[in-house]
BADONU-274317 format. One line per 2 residues: their letters; for each residue x, y negated, z negated of C-alpha. Coordinates in Angstrom, 1 decimal. Each point is the difference from the previous one (the first is absolute). Example, Ala and Ser with C-alpha at 12.3 -4.5 7.8 and 13.67 -1.06 7.14 Angstrom:
2
AS	12.3 4.5 -7.8 ~ 1.4 -3.4 0.7
This chain:
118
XX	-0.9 -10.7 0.9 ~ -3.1 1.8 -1.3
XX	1.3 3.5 -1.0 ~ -2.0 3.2 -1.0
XX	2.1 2.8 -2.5 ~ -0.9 3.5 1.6
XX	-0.6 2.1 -3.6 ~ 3.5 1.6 -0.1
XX	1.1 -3.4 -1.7 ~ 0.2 -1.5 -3.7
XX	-1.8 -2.8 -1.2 ~ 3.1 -1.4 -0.7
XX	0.8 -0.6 3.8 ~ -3.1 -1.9 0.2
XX	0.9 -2.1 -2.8 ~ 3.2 -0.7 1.1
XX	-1.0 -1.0 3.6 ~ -3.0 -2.0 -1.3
XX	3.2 -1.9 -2.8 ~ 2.0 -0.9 3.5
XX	-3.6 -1.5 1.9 ~ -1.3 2.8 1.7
XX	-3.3 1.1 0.0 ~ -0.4 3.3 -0.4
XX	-2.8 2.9 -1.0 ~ 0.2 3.4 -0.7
XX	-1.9 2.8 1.4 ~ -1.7 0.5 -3.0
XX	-0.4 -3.6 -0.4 ~ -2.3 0.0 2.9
XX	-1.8 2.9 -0.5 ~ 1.9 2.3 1.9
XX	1.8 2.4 -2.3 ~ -0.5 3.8 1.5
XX	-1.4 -1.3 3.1 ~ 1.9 1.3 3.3
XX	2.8 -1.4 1.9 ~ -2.7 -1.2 3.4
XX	-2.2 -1.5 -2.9 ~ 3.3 -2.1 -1.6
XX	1.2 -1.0 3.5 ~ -3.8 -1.4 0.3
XX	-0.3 -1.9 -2.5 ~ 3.6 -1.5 0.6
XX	-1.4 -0.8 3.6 ~ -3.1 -1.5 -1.0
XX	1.2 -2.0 -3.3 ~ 3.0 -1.5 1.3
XX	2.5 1.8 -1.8 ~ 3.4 1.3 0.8
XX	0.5 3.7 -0.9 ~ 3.0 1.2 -2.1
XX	0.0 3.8 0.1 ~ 2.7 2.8 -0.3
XX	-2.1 2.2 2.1 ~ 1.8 -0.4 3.1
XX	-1.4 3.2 2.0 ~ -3.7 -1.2 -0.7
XX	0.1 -3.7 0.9 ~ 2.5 -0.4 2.7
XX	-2.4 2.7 1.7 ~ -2.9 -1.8 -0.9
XX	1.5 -3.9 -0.1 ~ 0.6 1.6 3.9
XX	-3.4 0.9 0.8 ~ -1.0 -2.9 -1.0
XX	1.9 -1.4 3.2 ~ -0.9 1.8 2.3
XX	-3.4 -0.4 -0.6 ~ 0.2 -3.4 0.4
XX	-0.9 -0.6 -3.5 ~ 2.8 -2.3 -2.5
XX	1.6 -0.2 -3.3 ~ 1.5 -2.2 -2.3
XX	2.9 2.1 -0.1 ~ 1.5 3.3 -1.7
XX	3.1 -0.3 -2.4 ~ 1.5 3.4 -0.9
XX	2.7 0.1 -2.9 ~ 1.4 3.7 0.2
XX	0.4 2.0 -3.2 ~ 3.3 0.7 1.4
XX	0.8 -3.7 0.2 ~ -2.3 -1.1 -3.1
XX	-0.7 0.9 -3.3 ~ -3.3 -0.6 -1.5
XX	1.3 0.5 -3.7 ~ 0.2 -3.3 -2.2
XX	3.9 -0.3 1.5 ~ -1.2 0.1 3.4
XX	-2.7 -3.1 -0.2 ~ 2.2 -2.7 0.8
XX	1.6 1.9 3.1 ~ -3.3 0.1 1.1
XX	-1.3 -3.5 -0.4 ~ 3.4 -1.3 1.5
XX	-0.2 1.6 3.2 ~ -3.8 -0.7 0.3
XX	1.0 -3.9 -1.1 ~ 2.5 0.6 2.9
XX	-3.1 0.1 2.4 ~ -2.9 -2.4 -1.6
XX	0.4 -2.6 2.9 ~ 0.4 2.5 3.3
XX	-2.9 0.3 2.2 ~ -0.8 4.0 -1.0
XX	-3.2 0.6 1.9 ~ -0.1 3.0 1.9
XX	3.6 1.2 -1.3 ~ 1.0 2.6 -1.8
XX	2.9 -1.0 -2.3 ~ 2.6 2.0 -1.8
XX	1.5 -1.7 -3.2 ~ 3.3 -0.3 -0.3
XX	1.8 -0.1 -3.1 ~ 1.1 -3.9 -0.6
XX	3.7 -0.8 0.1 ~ 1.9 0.5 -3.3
């Protein structure tokens, strides 16, 4: 899984993806910091990359347009704040459920973490 961090989300989670073989970039990483949602999913789209985003109400509406233009995506992930914590105590949560999907086929889905089993 190639995997790009929207900007809502530590360092730390990057590190800790990229310690369990995952490559991953941040927004900022790639240039993208302060740039708009469209612009992010664009990038994602054209660079390969999976998106992980707490933003549901922007990119399900615009991971869905995609669609039904006929365009694609590598895929959406959304970790809800209500679900997730991006504070240091919250990284591995985070990382476990998004090690929970490394090997499904994501393209054109929008996915909802889960919280892994305790």
């Amino acid at each position: 899984m190639k995997l790009l961090l929207d900007e809502m989300y530590p360092s730390a989670l990057a590190e800790a993806l990229r310690g369990s073989g995952i490559d991953v970039s941040t927004v900022g990483e790639v240039g993208l910091g302060g740039r708009s949602d469209p612009d992010v999913l664009a990038a994602a789209e054209a660079d390969g990359y999976v998106l992980l985003t707490e933003n549901v109400a922007d990119f399900a509406r615009l991971a869905a347009e995609h669609l039904t233009t006929g365009r694609h995506h590598p895929g959406v992930l959304i970790a809800l704040s209500s679900r997730f914590s991006r504070r240091p105590s919250g990284i591995n949560a985070i990382a476990a459920a998004i090690l929970a999907l490394a090997t499904e086929h994501l393209e054109d889905r929008l996915v909802y973490l889960e919280q892994p089993p305790q």
